[in-house]
PAKOLPA-449238 format. One line per 3 residues: number of its first residue (from 1); their letters; for each residue x, y, z of C-alpha. Coordinates in steps of 0.001 Angstrom, whole numbers, always signed. Layout:
# residues N
NUM = a = X,Y,Z ~ ...
END
This chain:
# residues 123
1 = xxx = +0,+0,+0 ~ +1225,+3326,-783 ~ +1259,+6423,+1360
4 = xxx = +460,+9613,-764 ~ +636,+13036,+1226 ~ -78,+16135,-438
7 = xxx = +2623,+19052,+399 ~ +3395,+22397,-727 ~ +6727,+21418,-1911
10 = xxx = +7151,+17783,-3228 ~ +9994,+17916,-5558 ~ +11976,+20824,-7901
13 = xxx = +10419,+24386,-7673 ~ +7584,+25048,-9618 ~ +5815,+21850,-8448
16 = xxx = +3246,+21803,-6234 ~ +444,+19372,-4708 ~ +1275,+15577,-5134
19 = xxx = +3099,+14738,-8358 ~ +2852,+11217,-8348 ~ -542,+8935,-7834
22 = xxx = -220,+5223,-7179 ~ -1320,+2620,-9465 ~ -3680,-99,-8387
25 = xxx = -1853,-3076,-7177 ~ -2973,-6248,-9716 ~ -2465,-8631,-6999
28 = xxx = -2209,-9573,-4013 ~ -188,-8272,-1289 ~ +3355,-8200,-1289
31 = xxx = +3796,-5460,-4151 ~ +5269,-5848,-7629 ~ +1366,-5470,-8810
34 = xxx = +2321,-5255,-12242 ~ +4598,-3941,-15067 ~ +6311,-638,-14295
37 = xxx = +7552,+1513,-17412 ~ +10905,+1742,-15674 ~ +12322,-320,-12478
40 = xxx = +14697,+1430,-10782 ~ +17173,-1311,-8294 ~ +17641,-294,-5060
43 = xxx = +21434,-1289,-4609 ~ +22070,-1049,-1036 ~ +23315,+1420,+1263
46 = xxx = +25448,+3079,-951 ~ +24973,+7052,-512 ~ +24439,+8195,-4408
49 = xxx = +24558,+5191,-5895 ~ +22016,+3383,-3816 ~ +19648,+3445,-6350
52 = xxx = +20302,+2541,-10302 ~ +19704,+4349,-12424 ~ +19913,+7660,-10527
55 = xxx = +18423,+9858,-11659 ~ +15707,+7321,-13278 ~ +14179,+9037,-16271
58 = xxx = +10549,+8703,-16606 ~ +7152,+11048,-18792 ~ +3776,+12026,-17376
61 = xxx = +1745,+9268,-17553 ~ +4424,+6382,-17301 ~ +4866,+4665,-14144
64 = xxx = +7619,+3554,-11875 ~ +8491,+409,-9672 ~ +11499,+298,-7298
67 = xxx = +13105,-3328,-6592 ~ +14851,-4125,-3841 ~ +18163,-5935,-4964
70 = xxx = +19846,-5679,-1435 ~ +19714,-8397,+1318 ~ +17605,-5500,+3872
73 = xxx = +14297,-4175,+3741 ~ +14399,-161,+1990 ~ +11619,+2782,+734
76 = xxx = +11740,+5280,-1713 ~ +10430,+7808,-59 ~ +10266,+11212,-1597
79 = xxx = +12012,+14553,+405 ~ +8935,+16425,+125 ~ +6567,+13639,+1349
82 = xxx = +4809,+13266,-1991 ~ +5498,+9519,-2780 ~ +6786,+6755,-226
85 = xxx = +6540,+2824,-1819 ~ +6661,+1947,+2031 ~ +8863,-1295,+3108
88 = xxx = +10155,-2655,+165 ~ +11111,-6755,+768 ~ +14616,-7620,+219
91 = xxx = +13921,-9226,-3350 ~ +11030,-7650,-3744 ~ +9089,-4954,-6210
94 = xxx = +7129,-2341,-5160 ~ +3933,-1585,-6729 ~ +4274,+755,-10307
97 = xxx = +3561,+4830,-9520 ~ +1744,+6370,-12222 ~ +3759,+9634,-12886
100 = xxx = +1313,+12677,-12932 ~ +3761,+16154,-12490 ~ +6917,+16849,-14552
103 = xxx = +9684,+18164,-12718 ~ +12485,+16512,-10543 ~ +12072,+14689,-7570
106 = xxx = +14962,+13879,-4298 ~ +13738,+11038,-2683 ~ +15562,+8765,-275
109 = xxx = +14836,+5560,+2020 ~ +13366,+6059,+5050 ~ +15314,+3254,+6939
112 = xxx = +18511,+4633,+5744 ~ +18285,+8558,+5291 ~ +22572,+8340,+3423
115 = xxx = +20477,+6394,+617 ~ +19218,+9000,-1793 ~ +18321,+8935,-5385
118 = xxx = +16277,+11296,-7871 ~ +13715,+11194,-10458 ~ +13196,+13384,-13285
121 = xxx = +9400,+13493,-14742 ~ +9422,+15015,-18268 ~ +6457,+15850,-20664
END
């Protein structure tokens, strides 16, 4: 389940309200509830390159997944509070966000603050 907050600042300036809205899982729990237009790996703790490819490239109206390629549970959890894929399973996928807001977006994992990554949203 995903955990969407809507902030005044959620990303580069000229953004505002919640850029990203979840997908509908396809399954059960668990995540991974279906095919992401790009999968970004969560690598481990591994400051800047924790996550690959950073920064992931997606367009409004394309979704993204974050899997969990390290042997610990991790989040992508966006600075501003807009997006957070909550615990992420080692091994597992979260669930796709659908990309709504072009701009770019600093996120990091909430277990492990040193772990940061970005996402750029273009039209």
């Amino acid at each position: 389940m995903f955990v969407l907050a809507l902030t005044g600042c959620g990303g580069s300036s000229g953004n505002s309200g919640n850029p990203m809205s979840p997908t509908p899982p396809v399954g059960g729990g668990g995540g991974g509830g279906g095919a992401a237009n790009v999968t970004i790996t969560i690598n481990g703790m591994a400051g800047a390159q924790s996550f690959s490819p950073s920064p992931g490239s997606v367009k409004v109206g394309q979704t993204v997944a974050w899997r969990n390629g390290d042997s610990v549970a991790h989040t992508a959890t966006a600075d501003g509070g807009a997006f957070n894929t909550g615990t992420i399973a080692p091994g597992a996928t979260s669930s796709p966000i659908m990309m709504s807001t072009a701009g770019s977006f600093a996120y990091h994992c909430s277990f492990h603050p040193s772990m940061v990554g970005s996402l750029t949203v273009t039209q």
